[in-house]
C-alpha positions, 0 to 999 in steps of 0.5 A: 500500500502505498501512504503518505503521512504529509498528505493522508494518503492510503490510510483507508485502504492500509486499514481496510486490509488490517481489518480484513486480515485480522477478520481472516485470523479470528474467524471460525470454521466450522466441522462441517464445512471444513469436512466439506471442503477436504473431501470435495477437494480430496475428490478432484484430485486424490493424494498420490501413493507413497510406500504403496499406501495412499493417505486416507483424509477423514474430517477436519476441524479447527484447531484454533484462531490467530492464526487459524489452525486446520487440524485434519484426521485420517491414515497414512498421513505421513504419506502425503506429499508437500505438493498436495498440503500446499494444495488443500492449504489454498483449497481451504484459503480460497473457500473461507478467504482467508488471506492476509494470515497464516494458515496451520494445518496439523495431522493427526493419524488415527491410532490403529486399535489392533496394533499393540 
């Protein structure tokens, strides 16, 4: 942004965009939306196999505000390729307009009940 304290210039739209980011950071996002948006993404375009096994993503939920944490659940997760994490990153920023903050995504594997 361009501002200029002599003139006043710019002061408007500096803190349109605090405002909006600041907006993005405390939003809430809730379980069912994000489940929503991890799944229509996971069907345009599945994670690729790695060590034979692909990733299963089960839900997500927030984990957080300031910044907005995405925490998503499934298996195999440490299978998931950092092409593919950037690519839900900018699946759940374009859907909840979450520009302007950072965005944290966790992984949680699901514990297999089986294994001792």
């Amino acid at each position: 942004h361009f501002i200029s304290a002599r003139r006043g210039q710019g002061l408007d739209a500096l803190m349109r965009s605090v405002l909006h980011a600041y907006e993005a950071a405390t939003r809430k996002l809730s379980t069912p939306r994000l489940t929503r948006v991890l799944r229509d993404a996971v069907e345009r375009q599945q994670p690729a196999r790695r060590s034979g096994q692909r990733p299963k993503l089960r839900y997500a939920h927030q984990g957080g505000q300031n910044p907005p944490i995405v925490v998503v659940h499934g298996t195999s997760l440490d299978n998931v390729t950092d092409s593919y994490r950037r690519y839900l990153e900018g699946q759940f920023r374009n859907v909840f307009a979450l520009d302007g903050t950072p965005l944290r995504i966790e992984w949680k594997n699901a514990r297999n009940p089986y294994v001792e």
